[in-house]
VOGU-3710 file (C-alpha; in Angstrom, 3 decimals, decimal comma):
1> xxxxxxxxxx> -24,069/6,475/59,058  -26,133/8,398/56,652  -24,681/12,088/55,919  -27,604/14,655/54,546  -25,982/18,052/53,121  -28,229/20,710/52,159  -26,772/23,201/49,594  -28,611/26,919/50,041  -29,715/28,108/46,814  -30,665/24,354/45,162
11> xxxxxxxxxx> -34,082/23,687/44,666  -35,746/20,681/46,797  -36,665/18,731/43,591  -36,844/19,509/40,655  -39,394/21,389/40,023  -38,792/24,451/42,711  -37,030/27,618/41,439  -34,503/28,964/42,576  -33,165/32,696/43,626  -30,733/35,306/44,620
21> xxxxxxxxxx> -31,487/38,594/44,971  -29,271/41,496/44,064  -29,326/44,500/46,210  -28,764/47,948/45,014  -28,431/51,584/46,630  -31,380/54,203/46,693  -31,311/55,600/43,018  -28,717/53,252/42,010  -27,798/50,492/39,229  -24,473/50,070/40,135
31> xxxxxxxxxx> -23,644/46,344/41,057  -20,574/46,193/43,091  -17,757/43,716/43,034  -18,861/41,956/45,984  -22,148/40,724/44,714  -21,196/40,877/41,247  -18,977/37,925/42,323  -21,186/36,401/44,350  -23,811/35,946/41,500  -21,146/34,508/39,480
41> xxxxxxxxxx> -20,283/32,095/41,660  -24,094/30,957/42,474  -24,720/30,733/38,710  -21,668/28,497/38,811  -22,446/26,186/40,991  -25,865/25,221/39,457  -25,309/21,960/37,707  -26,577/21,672/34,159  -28,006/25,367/34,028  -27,976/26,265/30,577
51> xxxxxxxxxx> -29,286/22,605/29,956  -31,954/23,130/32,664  -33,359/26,203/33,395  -34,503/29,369/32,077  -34,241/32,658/33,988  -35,925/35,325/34,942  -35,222/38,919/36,255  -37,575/40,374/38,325  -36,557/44,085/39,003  -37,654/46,303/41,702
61> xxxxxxxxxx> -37,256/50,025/42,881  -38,546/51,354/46,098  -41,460/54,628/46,148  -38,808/57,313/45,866  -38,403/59,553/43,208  -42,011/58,743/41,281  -43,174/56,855/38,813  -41,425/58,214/35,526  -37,901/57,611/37,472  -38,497/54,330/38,994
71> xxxxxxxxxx> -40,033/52,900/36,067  -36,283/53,993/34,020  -34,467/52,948/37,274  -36,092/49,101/37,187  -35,083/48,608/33,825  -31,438/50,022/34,380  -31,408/47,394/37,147  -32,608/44,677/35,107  -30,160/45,759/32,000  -26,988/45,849/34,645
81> xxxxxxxxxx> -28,315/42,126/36,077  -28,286/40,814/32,052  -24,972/42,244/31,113  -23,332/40,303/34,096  -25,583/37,036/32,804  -24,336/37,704/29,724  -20,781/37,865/30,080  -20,987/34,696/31,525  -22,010/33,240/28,353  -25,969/32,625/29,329
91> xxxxxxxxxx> -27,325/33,021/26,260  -29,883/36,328/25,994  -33,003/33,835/24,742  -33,189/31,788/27,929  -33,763/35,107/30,106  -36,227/37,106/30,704  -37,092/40,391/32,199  -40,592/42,007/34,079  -39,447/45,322/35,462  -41,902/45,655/38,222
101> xxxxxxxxxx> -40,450/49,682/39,371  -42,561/50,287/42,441  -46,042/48,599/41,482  -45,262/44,834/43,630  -43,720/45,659/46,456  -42,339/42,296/48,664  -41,485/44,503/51,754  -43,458/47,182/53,058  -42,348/50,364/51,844  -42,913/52,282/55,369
111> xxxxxxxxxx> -39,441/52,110/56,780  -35,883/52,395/55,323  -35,683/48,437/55,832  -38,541/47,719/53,530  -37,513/50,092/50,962  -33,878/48,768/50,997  -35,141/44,998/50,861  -37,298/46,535/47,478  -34,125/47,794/45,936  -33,509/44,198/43,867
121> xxxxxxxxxx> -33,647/42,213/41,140  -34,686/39,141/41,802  -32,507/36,608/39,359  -34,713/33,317/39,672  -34,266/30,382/37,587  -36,633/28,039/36,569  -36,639/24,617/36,151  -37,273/23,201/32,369  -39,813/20,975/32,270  -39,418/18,222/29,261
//
């Protein structure tokens, strides 16, 4: 008997990225415990990943507040994702950032769901290719 486990989070093969979102309050760049743990854990259970990937931070704000205060508010985001990256050792030149604000929404920024699910920064990493 043959015995197929499938980890969520692990790419198919290996040339798929790979994500996990973190999820913030309206107005907010506070990372709580809860996922701040969480995203250490994911990043630790990727095999090889300093050897293997890069790593890219995709940050997003929902509509509210404008443009001035979303645009400071994605990159807040995006800093708070890096210094968690970064006190796990992942060195600074193998991430990148694109601080989107409001301009690419994912989910539709009509109703409190949507604009919730656009409160992220995406942390996706990418597969080397050699």
């Amino acid at each position: 008997m043959i015995l197929f486990v499938s980890v969520a989070g692990f790419a198919q093969n290996q040339n798929e990225e790979i994500r996990k979102s973190i999820y913030f309050n309206g107005g907010s760049y506070y990372i709580d415990e809860e996922q701040a743990t969480d995203l250490a854990h994911w990043l630790d259970s990727i095999p090889n990943l300093l050897d293997k990937y890069e790593i890219q931070l995709i940050s997003h704000t929902d509509p509210i507040g404008g443009k001035r205060f979303n645009e400071w508010l994605s990159k807040m985001r995006s800093q708070a994702v890096l210094d968690l990256l970064l006190q796990k050792d992942i060195p600074e030149r193998i991430i990148h950032l694109k601080d989107w604000a409001f301009e690419n929404p994912v989910y539709s920024n009509d109703s409190h769901r949507g604009r919730a699910m656009n409160r992220r920064v995406d942390v996706i990493l990418f597969p080397l290719v050699f």
